[in-house]
C-alpha positions in Angstrom: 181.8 128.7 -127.9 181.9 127.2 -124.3 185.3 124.9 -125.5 187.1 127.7 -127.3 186.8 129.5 -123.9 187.9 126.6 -121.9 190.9 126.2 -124.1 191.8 129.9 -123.6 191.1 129.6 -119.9 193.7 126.9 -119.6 196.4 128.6 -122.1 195.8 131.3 -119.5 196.3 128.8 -116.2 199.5 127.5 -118.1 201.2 130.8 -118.6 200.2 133.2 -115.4 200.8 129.7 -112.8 204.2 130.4 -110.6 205.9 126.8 -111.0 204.3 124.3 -108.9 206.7 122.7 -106.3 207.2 119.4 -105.4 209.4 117.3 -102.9 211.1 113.8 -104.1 213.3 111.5 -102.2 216.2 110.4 -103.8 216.4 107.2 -101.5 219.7 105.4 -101.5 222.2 102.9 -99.8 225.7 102.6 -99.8 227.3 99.3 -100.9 231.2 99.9 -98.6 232.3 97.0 -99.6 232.5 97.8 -102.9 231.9 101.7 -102.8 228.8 101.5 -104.3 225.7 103.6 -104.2 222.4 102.4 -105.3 219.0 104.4 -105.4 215.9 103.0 -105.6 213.8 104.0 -108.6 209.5 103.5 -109.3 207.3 103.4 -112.0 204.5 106.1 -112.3 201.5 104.8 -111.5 200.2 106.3 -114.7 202.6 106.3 -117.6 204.6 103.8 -115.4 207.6 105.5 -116.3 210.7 105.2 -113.8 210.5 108.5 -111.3 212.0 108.9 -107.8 209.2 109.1 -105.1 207.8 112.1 -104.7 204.4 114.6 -104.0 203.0 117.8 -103.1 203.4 119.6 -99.8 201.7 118.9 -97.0 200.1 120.8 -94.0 202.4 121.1 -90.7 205.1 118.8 -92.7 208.7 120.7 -93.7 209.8 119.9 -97.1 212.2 117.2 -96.1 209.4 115.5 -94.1 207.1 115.5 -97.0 209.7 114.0 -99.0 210.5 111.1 -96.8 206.9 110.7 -96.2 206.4 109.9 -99.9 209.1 107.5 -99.8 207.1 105.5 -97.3 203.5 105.5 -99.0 204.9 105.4 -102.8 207.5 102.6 -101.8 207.8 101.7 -98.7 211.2 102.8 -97.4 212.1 104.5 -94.4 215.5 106.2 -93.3 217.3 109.5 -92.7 216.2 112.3 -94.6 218.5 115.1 -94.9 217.1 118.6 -94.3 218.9 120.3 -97.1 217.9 119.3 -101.1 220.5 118.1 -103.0 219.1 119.7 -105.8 216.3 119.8 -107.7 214.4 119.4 -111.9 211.8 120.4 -113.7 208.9 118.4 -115.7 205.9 118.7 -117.0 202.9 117.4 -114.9 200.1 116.3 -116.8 196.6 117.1 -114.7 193.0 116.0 -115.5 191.5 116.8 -118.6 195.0 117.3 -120.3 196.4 120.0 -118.6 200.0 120.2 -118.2 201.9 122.6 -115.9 205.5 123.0 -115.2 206.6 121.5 -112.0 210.2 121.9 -110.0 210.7 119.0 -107.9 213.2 119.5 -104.9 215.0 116.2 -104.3 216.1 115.4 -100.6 218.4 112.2 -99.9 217.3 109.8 -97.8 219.4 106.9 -96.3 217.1 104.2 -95.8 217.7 102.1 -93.2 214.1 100.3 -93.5 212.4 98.7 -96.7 208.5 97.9 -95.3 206.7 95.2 -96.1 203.3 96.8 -96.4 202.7 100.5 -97.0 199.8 102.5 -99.2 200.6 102.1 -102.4 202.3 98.3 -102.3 200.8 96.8 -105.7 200.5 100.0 -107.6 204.2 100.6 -108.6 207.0 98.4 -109.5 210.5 99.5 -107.4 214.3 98.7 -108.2 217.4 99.3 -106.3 220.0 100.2 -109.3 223.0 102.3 -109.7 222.9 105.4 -110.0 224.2 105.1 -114.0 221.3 103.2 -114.4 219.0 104.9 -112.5 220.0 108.4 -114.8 219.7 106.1 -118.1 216.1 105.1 -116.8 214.0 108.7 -115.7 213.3 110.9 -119.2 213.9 114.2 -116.8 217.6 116.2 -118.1 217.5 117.6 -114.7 216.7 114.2 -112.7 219.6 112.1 -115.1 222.1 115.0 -114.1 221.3 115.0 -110.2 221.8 111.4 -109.9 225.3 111.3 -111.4 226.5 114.4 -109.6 224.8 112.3 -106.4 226.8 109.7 -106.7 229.9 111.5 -106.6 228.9 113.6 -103.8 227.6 110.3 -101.6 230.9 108.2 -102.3 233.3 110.8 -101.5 231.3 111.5 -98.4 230.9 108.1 -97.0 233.4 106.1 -98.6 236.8 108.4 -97.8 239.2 107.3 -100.7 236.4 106.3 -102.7 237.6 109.1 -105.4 241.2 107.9 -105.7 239.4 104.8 -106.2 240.2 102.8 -102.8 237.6 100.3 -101.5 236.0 101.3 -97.9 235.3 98.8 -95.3 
């Protein structure tokens, strides 16, 4: 009896939960010379599926700060993070023992400026700067593969100005 009512406690946990929130980093560069935006993309450290970096709140942190303080320890990049999302997905986080619970992942950009050499969890992830095309064809998330391509428009027309007529920047 004692694993029927664990299995009806956690149907229980998986319905009455609010959403759990996250913060990711959607960590990217711009290519002017070719009006080019790349993002940089790791692998889960369990499923090693291709994910942005990204984590739980933390104490005495905003949300923004969280995010880019992900970036760092998951792989190692530093930069500006913006202070506003630029949207956000859902997915299913798998927990011990095979729990699953929905998840909504804010995404703040972050211009990195700074790719370290060693941070926390160097060894444990593979990274890849690609753009952000490939970067959508790569993550399994609807909501992730629609944020980068509507990123990509947003980030060229802001910091390339013609880029959307299709002129080159400096």
């Amino acid at each position: 009896m004692n694993i029927l009512n664990r299995i009806v406690s956690d149907v229980h946990l998986m319905f009455r939960r609010p959403v759990r929130e996250q913060y990711g980093a959607l960590c990217y560069r711009v290519k002017k010379k070719h009006a080019a935006v790349e993002v940089l993309i790791i692998t889960s450290r369990d499923t090693g599926r291709w994910v942005i970096p990204k984590g739980w709140p933390m104490d005495g942190k905003s949300a923004s700060a969280a995010a880019a303080r992900e970036a760092w320890e998951e792989a190692g990049v530093k930069g500006t993070v913006g202070a506003e999302p630029v949207g956000s997905y859902h997915y299913m986080k798998g927990l011990p023992h095979g729990l699953k619970v929905d998840c909504r992942v804010r995404v703040f950009p972050l211009a990195v400026d700074d790719v370290c050499k060693n941070f926390p969890e160097k060894g444990e992830r593979r990274a890849e700067w690609v753009d952000c095309a490939e970067a959508a064809s790569r993550v399994q998330e609807p909501g992730l593969k629609t944020l980068l391509i509507a990123f990509e428009r947003k980030i060229l027309g802001e910091a390339v100005p013609g880029a959307k007529n299709g002129a080159a920047g400096a």
